[in-house]
N, C-alpha and C positions, 0 to 999 in steps of 0.2 A: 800464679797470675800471669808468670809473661809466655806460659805455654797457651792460656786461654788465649789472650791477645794474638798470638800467632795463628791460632788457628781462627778467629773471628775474620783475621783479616785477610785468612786463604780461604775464605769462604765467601766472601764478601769480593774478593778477586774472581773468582770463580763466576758466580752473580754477573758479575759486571762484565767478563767475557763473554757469556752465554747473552747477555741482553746487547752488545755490540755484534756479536754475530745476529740475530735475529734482526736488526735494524740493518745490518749488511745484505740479509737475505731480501729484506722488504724492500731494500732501496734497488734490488736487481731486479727483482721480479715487477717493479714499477718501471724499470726502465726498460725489460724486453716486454712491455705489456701483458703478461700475465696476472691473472690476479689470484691473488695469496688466497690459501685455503679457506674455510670457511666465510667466506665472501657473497653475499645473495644479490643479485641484478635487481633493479626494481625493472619490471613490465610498463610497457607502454601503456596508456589507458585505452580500453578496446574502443570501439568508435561506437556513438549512440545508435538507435535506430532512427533517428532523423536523419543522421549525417547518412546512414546505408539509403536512406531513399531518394536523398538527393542526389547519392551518387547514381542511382538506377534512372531518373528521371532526365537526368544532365544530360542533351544531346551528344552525339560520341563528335568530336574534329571531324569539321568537314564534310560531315553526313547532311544531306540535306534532311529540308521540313517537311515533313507529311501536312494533309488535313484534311480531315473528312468532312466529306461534302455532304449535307442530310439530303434523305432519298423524299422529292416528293412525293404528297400526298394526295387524293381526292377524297374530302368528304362524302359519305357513305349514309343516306339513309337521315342526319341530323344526331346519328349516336352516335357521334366522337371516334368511329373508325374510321382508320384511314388505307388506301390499297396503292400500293405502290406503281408509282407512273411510271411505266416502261418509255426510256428516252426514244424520241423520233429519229429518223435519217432526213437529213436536211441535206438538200443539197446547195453548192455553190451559189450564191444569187446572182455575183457577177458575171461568173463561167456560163452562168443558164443564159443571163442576158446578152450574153453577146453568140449567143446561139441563134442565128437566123429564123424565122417560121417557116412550116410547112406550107406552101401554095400551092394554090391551081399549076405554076409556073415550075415547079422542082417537084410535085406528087402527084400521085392518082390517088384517087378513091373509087371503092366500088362497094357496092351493096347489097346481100345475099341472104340466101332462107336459111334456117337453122332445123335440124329436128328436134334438137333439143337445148336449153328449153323449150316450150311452146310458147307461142302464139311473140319471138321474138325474131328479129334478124341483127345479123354482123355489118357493122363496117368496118370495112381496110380502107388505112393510106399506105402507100408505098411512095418510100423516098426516089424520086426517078433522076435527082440530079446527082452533082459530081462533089457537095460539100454535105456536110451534117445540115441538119433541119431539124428542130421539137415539134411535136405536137402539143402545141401546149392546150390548157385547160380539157374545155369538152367541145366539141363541131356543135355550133348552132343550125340546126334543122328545120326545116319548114316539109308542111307536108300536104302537096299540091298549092293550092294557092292561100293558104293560112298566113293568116298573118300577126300572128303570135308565135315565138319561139316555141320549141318544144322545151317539156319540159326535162331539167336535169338533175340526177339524182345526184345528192353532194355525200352520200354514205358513198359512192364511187370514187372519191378524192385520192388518186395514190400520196405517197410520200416524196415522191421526186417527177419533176419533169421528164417525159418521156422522147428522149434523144435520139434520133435516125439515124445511122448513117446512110450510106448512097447501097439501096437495094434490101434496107431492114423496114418493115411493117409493122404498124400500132393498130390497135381495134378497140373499136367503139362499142358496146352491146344496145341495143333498141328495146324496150319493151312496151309491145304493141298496146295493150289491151291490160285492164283494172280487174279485178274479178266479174265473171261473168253476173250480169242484169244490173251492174250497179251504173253503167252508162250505155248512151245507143252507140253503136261503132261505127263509124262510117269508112266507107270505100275508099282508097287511095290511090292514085295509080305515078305520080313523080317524087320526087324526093329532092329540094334543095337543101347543098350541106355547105354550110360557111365554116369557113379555118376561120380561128383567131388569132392574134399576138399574143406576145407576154402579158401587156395589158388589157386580157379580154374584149379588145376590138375587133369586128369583122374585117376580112379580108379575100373577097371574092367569095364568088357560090358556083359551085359546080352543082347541075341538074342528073339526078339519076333516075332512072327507070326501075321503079319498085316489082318486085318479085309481083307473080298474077295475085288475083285477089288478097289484096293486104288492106286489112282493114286496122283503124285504129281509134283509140279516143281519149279523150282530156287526160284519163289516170294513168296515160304511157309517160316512158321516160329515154333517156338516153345519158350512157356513163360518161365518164372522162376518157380520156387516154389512158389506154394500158399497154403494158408490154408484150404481152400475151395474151391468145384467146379465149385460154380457161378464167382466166381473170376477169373480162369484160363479159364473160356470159354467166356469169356466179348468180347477177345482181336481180 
């Protein structure tokens, strides 16, 4: 009996050393932050797919804000098409208006035959002073002693006032004559041409002497200002 007891309690000693060592180990490996063997991390919970679109949608810091502008449209026909409106060039209004007019007093004008088109003539102004000058709108014209304006073709409209400077030229196109027999033509032989302002007012008429027999009638026209010649003889 008292060899059993001895060894129960060298066994039991035994026991009790191995389980103080083992709390010895856990309490180091706790205090250099390792973690003891068979030990499993729990994961972080992944993030929903809300939370990923929110993150995708979130402005980034400091970026600015876009917005898209919708493109307008012209109704097309009454069946719900629509064609997209190519934006104008506009110019200044201020800038334009404090632009002086072209006068009898700072331009010449002059008045010439064309071969081609037919049955049309050119006019030029030329800037002859020493500041800028516009042509603005279109030269009201008379043709010999009429006394109705001529007529003006508004499909001629440019997109900007056409700006001189000292020694640059605008041109007007003329179109004499409608299709033939659909009016009588009559004979011309002066040509008064009035400048306007900004606001479509006359401003002096200068007389020109029309190219030899020019004849014209009610279904002629005359353009705006343009900047070029090929432009005012298109029409």
């Amino acid at each position: 009996m008292r060899i059993n007891r001895i060894r129960t309690t060298a066994v039991a000693a035994t026991a009790l050393a191995a389980a103080l060592s083992l709390t010895a180990c856990g309490g180091e490996d706790k205090a250099m932050g390792t973690k003891p063997a068979g030990t499993v991390e729990t994961a972080a919970p992944a993030a929903s797919s809300t939370d990923n679109k929110a993150q995708q949608d979130a402005p980034e810091a400091g970026a600015p804000e876009t917005q898209t502008v919708p493109t307008q449209g012209k109704h097309a026909g009454g069946n719900g098409d629509s064609r997209a409106k190519k934006p104008e060039t506009v110019p200044n209004a201020e800038a334009a208006a404090s632009i002086p007019m072209c006068t009898p007093k700072n331009s010449t004008v002059k008045v010439s035959k064309v071969s081609r088109p037919i049955n049309h003539l050119l006019l030029t102004v030329t800037n002859t002073g020493s500041k800028d000058c516009a042509a603005y709108h279109a030269p009201f014209l008379r043709f010999d002693d009429a006394q109705a304006v001529y007529p003006i073709l508004d499909d001629s409209k440019p997109q900007a006032v056409v700006v001189l400077s000292p020694g640059e030229k605008a041109y007007a196109g003329i179109g004499l004559l409608g299709e033939p027999g659909e009016n009588e033509p009559v004979r011309s032989d002066n040509l008064g041409v009035i400048m306007v302002d900004k606001n479509n007012k006359s401003k002096g008429e200068t007389t020109l002497k029309l190219p030899a027999e020019t004849y014209t009638d009610s279904l002629g026209f005359v353009t705006y200002w343009q900047s070029d010649m090929e432009t005012a003889l298109m029409f």
